[in-house]
C-alpha positions as CSV (number, residue, x, y, z in Angstrom):
1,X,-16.6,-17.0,21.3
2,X,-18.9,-15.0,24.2
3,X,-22.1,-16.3,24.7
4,X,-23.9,-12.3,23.2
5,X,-21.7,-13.5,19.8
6,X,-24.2,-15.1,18.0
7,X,-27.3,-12.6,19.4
8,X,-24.7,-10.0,18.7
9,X,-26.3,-8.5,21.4
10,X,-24.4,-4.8,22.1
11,X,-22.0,-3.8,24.8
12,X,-21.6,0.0,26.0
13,X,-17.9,0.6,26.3
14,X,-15.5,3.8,26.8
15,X,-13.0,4.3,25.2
16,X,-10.0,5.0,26.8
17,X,-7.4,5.0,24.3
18,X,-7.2,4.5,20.5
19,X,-4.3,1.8,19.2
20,X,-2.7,2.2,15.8
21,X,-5.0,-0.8,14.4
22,X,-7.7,1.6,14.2
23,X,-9.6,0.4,17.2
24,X,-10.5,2.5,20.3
25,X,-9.9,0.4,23.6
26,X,-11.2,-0.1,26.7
27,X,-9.2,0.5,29.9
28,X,-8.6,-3.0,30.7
29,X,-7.9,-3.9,27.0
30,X,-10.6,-6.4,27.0
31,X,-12.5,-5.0,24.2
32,X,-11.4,-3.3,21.0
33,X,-13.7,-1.3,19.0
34,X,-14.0,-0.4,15.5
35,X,-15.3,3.3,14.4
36,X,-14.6,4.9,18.0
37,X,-12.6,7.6,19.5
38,X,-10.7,8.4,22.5
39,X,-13.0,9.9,25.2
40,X,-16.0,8.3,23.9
41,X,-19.2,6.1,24.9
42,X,-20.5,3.9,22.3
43,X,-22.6,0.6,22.1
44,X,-20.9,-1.4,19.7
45,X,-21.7,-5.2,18.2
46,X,-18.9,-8.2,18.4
47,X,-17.5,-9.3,15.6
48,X,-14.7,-11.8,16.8
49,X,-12.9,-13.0,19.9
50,X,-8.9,-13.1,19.0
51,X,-6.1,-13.9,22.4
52,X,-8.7,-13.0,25.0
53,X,-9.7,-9.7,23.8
54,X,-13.5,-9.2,21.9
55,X,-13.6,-7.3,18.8
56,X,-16.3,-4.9,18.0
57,X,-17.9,-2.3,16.1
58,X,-19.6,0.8,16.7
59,X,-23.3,0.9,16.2
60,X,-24.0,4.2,18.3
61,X,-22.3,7.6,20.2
62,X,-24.0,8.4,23.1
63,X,-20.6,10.8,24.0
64,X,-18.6,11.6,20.9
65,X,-15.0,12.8,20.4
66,X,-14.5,16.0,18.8
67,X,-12.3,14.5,16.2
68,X,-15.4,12.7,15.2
69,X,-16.5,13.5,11.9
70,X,-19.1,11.5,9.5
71,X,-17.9,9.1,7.1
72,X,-18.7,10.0,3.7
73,X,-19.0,6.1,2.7
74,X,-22.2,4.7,3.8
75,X,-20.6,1.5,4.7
76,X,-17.0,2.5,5.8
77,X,-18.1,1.3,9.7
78,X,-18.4,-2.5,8.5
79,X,-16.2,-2.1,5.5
80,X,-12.3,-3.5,6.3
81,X,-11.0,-1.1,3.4
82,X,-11.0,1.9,5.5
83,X,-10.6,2.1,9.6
84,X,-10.7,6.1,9.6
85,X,-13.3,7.6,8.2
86,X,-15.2,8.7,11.0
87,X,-12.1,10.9,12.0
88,X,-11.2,14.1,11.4
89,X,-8.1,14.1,9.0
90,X,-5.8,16.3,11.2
91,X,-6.4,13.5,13.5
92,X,-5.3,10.7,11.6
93,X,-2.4,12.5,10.7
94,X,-1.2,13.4,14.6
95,X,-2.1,9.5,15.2
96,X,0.4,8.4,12.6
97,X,2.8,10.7,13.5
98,X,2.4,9.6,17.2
99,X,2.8,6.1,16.1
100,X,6.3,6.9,14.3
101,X,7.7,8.9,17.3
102,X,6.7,6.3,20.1
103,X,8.3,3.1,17.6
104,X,11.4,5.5,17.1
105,X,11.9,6.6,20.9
106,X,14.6,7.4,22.4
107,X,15.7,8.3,19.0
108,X,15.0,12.2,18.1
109,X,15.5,12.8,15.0
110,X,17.1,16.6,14.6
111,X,14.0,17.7,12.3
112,X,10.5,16.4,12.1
113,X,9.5,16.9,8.7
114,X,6.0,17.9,7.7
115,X,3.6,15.3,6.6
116,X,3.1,14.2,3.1
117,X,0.0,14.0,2.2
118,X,-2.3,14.0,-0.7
119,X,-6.5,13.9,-1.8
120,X,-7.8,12.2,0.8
121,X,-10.8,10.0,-1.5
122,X,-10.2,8.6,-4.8
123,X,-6.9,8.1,-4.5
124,X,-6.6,4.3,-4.5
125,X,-4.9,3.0,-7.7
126,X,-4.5,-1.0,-6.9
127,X,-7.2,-3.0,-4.8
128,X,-8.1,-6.5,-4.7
129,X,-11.7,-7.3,-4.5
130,X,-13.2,-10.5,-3.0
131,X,-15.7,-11.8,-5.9
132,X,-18.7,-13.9,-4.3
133,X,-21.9,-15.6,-6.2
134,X,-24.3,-15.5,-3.5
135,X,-27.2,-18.8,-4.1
136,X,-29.6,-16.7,-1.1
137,X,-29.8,-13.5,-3.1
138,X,-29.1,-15.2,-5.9
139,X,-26.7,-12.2,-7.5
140,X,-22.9,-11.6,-7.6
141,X,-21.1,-9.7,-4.7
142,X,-17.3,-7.7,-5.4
143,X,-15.5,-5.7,-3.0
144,X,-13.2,-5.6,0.5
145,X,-14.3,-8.1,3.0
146,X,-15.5,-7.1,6.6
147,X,-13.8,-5.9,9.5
148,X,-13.1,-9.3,11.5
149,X,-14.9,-11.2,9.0
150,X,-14.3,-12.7,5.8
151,X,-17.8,-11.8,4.2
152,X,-18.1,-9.1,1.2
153,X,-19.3,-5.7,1.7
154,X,-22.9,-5.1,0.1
155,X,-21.5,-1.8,-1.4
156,X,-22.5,-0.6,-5.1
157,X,-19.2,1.7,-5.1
158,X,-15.7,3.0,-3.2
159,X,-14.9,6.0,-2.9
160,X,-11.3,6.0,-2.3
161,X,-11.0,4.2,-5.4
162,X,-9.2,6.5,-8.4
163,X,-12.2,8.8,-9.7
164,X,-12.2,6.6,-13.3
165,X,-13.3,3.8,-11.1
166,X,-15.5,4.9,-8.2
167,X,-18.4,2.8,-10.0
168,X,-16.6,-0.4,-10.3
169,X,-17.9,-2.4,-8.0
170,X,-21.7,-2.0,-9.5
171,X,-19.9,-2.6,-12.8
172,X,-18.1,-5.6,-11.8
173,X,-21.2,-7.2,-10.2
174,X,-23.4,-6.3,-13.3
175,X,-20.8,-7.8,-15.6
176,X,-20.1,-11.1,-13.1
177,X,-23.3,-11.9,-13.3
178,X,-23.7,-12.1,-17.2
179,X,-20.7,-14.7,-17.2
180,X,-21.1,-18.3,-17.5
181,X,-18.7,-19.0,-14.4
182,X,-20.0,-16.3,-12.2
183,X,-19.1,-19.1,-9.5
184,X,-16.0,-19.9,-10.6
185,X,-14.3,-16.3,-10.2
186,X,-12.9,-15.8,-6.7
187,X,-11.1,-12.1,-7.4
188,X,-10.7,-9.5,-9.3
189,X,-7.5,-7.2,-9.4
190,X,-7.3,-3.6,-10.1
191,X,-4.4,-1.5,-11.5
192,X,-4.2,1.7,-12.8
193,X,-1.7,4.2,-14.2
194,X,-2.2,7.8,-15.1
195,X,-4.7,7.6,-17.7
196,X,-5.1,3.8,-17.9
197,X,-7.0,1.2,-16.0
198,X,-6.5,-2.7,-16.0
199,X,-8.4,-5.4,-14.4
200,X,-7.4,-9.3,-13.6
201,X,-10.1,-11.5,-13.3
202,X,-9.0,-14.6,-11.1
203,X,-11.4,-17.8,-12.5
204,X,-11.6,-21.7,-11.5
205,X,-13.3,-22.6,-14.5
206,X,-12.7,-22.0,-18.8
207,X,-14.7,-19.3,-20.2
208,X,-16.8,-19.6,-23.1
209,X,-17.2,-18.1,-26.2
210,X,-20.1,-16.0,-24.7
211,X,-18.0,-14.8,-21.7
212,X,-14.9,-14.1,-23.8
213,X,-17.5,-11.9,-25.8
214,X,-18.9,-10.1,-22.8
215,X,-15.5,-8.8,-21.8
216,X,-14.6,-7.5,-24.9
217,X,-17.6,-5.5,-25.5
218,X,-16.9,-4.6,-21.3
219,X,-13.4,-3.5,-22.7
220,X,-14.2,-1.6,-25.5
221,X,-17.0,0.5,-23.5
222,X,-14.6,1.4,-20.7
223,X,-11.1,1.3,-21.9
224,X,-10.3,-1.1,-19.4
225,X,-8.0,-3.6,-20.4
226,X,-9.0,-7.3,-19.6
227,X,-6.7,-9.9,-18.1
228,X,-7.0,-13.1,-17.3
229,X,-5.2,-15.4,-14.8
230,X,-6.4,-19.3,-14.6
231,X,-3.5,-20.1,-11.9
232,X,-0.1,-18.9,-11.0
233,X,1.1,-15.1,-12.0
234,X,2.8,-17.4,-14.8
235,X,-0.7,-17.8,-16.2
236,X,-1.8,-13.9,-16.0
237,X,-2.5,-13.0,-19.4
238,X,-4.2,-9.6,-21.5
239,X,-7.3,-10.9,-23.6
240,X,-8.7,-7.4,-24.8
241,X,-7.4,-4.8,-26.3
242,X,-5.8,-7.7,-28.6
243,X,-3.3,-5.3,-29.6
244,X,-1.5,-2.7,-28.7
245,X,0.8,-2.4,-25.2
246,X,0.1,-4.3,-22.7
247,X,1.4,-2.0,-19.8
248,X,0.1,0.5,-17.5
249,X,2.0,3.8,-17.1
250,X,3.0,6.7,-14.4
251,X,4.8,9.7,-14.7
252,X,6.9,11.6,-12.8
253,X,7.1,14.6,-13.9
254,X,10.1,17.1,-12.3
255,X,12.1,14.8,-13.2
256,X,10.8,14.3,-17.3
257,X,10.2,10.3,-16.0
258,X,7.5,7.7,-17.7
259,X,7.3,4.3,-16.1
260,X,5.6,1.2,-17.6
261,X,4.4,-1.5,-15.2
262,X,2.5,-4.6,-15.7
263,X,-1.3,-5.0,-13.5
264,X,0.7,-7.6,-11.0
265,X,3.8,-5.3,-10.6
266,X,4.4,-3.8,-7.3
267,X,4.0,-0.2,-7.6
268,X,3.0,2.8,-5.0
269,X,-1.5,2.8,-4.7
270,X,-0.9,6.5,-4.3
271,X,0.3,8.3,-7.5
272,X,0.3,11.7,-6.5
273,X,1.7,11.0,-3.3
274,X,4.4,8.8,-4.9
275,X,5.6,11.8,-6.6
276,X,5.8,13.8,-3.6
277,X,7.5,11.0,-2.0
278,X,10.8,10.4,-5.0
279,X,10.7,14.5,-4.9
280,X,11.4,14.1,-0.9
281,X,13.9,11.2,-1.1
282,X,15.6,12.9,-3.7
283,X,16.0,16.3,-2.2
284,X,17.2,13.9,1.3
285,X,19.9,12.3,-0.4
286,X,21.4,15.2,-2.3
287,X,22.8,13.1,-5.4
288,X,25.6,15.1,-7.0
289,X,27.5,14.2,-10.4
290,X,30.1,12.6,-8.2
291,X,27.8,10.5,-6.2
292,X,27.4,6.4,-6.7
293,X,24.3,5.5,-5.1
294,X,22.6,2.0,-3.8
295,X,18.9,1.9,-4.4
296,X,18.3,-1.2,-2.2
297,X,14.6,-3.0,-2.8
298,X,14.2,-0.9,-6.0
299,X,11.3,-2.9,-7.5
300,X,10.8,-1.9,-11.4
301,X,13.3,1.9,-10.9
302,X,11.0,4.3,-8.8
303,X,13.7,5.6,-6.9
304,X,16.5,4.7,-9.1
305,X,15.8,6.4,-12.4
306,X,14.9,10.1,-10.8
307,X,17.9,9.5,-8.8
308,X,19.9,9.4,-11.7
309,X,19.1,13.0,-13.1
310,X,21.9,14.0,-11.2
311,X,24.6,10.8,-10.0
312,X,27.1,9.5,-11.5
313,X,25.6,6.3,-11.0
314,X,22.5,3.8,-9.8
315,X,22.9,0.5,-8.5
316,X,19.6,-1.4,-8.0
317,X,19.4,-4.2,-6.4
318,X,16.0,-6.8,-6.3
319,X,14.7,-9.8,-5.3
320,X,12.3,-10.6,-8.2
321,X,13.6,-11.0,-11.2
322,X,10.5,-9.7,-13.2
323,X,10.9,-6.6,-11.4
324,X,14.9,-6.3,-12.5
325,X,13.5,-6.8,-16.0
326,X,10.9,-4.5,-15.7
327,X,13.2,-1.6,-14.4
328,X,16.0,-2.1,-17.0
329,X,13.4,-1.8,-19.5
330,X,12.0,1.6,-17.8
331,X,15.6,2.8,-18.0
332,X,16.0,2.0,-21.7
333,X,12.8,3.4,-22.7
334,X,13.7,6.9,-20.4
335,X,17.2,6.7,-22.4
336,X,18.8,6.5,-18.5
337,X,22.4,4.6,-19.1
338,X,24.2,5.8,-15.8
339,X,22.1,2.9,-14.2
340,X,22.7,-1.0,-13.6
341,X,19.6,-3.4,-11.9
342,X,20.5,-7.1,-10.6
343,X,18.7,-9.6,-8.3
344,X,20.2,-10.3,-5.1
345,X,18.6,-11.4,-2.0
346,X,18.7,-8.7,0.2
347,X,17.3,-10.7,3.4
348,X,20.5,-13.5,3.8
349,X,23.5,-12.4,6.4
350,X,25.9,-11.3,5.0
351,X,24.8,-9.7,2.0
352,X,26.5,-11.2,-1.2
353,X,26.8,-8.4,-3.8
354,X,26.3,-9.4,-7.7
355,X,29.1,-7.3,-8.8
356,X,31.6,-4.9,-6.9
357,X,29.7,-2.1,-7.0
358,X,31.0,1.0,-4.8
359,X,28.8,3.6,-3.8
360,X,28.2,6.7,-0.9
361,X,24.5,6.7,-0.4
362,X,21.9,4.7,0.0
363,X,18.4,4.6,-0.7
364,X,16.7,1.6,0.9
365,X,12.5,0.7,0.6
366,X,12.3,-2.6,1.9
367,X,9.0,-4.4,2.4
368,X,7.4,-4.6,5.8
369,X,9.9,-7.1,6.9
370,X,12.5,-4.2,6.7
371,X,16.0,-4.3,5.9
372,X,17.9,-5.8,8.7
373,X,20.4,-7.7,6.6
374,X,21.4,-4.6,4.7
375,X,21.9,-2.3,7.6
376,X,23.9,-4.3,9.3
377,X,26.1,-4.3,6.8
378,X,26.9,-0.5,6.2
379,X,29.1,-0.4,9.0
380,X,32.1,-2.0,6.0
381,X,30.9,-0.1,3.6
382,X,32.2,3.4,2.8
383,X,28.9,5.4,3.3
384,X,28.1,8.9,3.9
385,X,24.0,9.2,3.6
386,X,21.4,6.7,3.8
387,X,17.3,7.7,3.3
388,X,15.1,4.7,4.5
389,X,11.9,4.9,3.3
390,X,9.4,2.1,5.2
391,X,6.3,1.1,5.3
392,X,6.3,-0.8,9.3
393,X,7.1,1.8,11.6
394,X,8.4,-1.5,14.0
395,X,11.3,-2.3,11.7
396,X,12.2,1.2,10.4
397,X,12.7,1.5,14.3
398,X,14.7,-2.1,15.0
399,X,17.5,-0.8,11.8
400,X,17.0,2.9,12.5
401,X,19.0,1.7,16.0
402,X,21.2,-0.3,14.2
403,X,22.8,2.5,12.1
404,X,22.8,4.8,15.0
405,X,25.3,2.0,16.7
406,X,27.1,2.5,13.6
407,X,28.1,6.0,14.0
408,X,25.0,7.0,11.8
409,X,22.7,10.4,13.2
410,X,19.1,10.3,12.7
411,X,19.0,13.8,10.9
412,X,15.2,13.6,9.9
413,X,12.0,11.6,10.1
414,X,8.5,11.9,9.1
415,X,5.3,10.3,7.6
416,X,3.9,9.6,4.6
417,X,0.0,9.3,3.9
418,X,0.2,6.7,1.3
419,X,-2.9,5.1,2.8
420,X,-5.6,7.8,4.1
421,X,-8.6,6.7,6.2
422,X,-6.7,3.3,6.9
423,X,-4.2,2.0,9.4
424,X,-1.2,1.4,7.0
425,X,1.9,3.9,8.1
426,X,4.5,5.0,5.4
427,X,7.2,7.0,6.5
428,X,10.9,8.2,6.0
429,X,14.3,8.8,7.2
430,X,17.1,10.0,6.6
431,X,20.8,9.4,8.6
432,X,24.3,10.9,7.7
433,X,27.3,10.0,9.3
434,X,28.2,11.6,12.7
C-alpha cells in the first residue's frame, strides 16, 4: 500500500494509453485509472496497489477526451459492473475491435465483419448481487461490488439490468430487510427469459414461517419466481409459484425455436444479441441437408438446435451433464430428432469421442479457457468449416494459429457486444480449409 492510500489523498495523472481492462494508463504504467481516456488529465483516488502498479479512480477532468461522454448511472465511476460508461459507444466498439485485431495479429482475416451489437442499457438478463446487512447503517445493501474493492455499491437501481428489473436492487433491499436472516443471506442470483424473471436467494441460516410468507406475497406481486439454495447447486430449489414450470424461457425466432433453462443454467446475458449471434453462426457455417455438424461446448442446444433447421445432423458435445439433459429436453420439446447431446470432456489430449460420430463442420463456443484440446485435433478429422465463437480474445488467438498450421484460412472475424459498457470481449470466427 502507498502511504496517500489510507488519506486517499488524489494524484493528477495523464493518460497515455487506455488497456482493454477499462483503465487509462500512465506512460510509465505505474498507475492505472478507472473512468479515464486516452489524451486526458484527471485527479483520480487509489483504490489498490496490485504487482507494483497503483489502481485508481477518476474523481475529476481537467482535460477531457472527446470520446468522453457522461455516464447515465450515477454511480457507474465506483460501480465494478460497468468500466465504460463515460465513453462514447463508437468508442468502445473501435476499442474491442482493436483488442481482437492486435490478439489475432499477424493473422488477417480476409473480411472483418461488422460489429454485432444490440440496446446498449437494460440489457443484462443474469447478474449476481453481493447481499450485505450493514450494523453502521443499520439497513440491508444488494448489488455489484466496487471497482478494486470488495464493498457493495450504495445504488437503489441498475440500469443495464433487463427493463422488468431496473428497480430490483431497491426491491431486494426493502424485501432483505423484512426477513428474519437478513444476515444470513450472502447473494442473490438473477435470471431472466423473455417474459419471465427468477431470483435465487443464497442463505446461511433456515427461514421461518414469516420469511417463507414474505416471499410469497414478494412472488405473487412481481411474478418473480422464488428460489432458494441453502448449499451446493444440489440444494437450489423453487419455493413460489408452488406450481406450475419451473423453467425460464427464450426464443429464437427465425428459426421457430423456444428454449427452457433453469435460473443456474449457463445461458447468453444478452437475449437480443444472442439471436443476432446463432443468426451469424448459422449463416458462417452454411449447414446444408447433407451436412453432419459438431457443436462443441453446446451447453443446453443454443447452437445446436437452429443448426439443425437445415443438417442432416447435430452432434453436441458437453461437459455438464445437467446441461446434456437440459438440451435433449429443448430438442424434444422443439420436436428436433436430427440431433444427439453426450458429455465428454473436451479439455483432456486427445479427445475421446462418446460415439463415432462423423461430421464436416464445426461449431465450437468454449469457455474462456478455449478449446485447445479440440483444435488440435481437427487436423485427423475430415473437416471442411469450422466457426469459433469465444469469449477471451487471448485463446480464440492461441487455436486460431493452431488451425491455420492445419491448412485452415482465417476467412472472417469480428466482435460481438454481448457485454456493453464493460470490458468482457465476445467475438467470432470463421476458417475453411485452404
Amino acid at each position: 500500500m502507498v502511504s496517500n492510500m489510507k488519506q486517499r489523498e488524489p494524484i493528477t495523472v495523464a493518460i497515455k494509453s487506455l488497456s482493454e481492462d477499462g483503465c487509462g494508463y500512465s506512460e510509465d504504467e505505474r498507475y492505472a485509472v478507472y473512468g479515464s481516456l486516452v489524451g486526458e488529465l484527471v485527479s483520480a483516488v487509489p483504490l489498490a496497489r496490485k504487482r507494483q502498479r497503483l489502481y485508481l479512480r477518476t474523481t475529476e477532468v481537467f482535460e477531457a477526451s472527446p470520446d468522453r461522454v457522461e455516464p447515465k448511472c450515477s454511480v457507474a465511476s465506483v460501480c465494478g459492473g460497468c468500466s465504460l460508461q463515460h465513453m462514447r459507444r463508437d468508442a468502445q466498439l473501435a476499442l474491442k475491435s482493436d483488442y481482437v485485431r492486435e490478439q489475432l495479429a499477424p493473422l488477417r482475416p480476409e473480411q472483418w465483419l461488422a460489429p454485432i451489437v444490440g440496446a446498449d442499457f437494460g440489457y443484462r438478463t443474469k447478474a449476481r448481487f453481493g447481499v450485505k446487512y450493514v450494523e453502521k447503517k443499520n439497513r440491508v445493501l444488494v448489488g455489484f461490488r466496487e471497482k478494486q474493492i470488495p464493498f457493495i455499491v450504495d445504488a437503489e437501481q441498475c440500469i443495464i439490468l433487463t427493463d422488468r428489473c431496473g428497480q430490483l436492487i431497491n426491491d431486494l433491499e426493502n424485501l432483505v430487510e423484512r426477513l428474519s436472516i437478513k444476515r444470513a443471506i450472502p447473494q442473490v442470483e438473477l435470471a431472466a427469459g423473455d417474459s419471465d424473471v427468477a431470483l435465487v436467494f443464497r442463505h446461511l441460516e433456515s427461514f421461518n414461517d414469516a420469511d417463507f410468507e414474505v416471499l410469497r406475497l414478494y412472488s405473487e406481486e412481481t411474478g418473480f419466481r422464488i428460489w432458494v439454495q441453502s448449499a451446493g447447486p444440489d440444494s437450489v430449489r423453487q419455493i413460489y409459484p408452488e406450481s406450475g414450470s419451473n423453467t425460464l424461457t427464450y426464443r429464437l425466432p427465425e428459426f421457430d425455436l423456444t428454449f427452457s433453462f433453469g435460473p443456474l443454467d449457463f445461458t447468453q446475458v444478452n437475449l437480443e444479441v444472442n439471436r443476432q449471434m446463432v443468426n451469424l453462426a448459422y449463416s458462417l457455417l452454411e449447414p446444408s441437408p447433407s451436412d453432419r455438424i459438431l457443436d462443441a461446448f453446446c451447453g443446453i442446444g443454443n447452437f445446436s438446435l437452429a443448426l439443425a433447421t437445415s443438417a442432416e445432423w447435430v452432434s453436441g458435445l458437453e461437459l455438464s451433464i445437467e446441461s446434456v439433459a437440459r438440451a435433449e429436453s429443448n430438442a424434444k420439446e422443439n420436436s428436433v430428432d436430427n440431433v444427439s447431446f453426450s458429455v465428454a470432456d473436451l479439455y483432456q489430449e486427445p479427445i475421446l469421442l462418446p460415439v463415432d460420430i462423423e461430421f464436416n463442420k464445426v461449431l465450437l463456443d468454449p469457455p474462456r479457457s478455449g478449446a485447445e484440446a479440440v483444435v488440435k485435433e481437427l487436423a485427423r478429422w475430415d473437416v471442411e468449416k469450422v466457426v469459433y465463437v469465444s469469449c477471451n480474445p487471448k485463446t480464440l488467438a492461441r487455436d486460431a494459429k493452431i488451425l491455420i498450421q492445419q491448412g485452415f484460412a482465417l476467412q472472417s472475424a469480428g466482435i460481438i457486444n454481448m457485454f456493453p459498457h464493460t470490458t468482457h470481449v465476445e467475438s467470432i470466427a470463421a476458417f475453411a480449409r485452404s
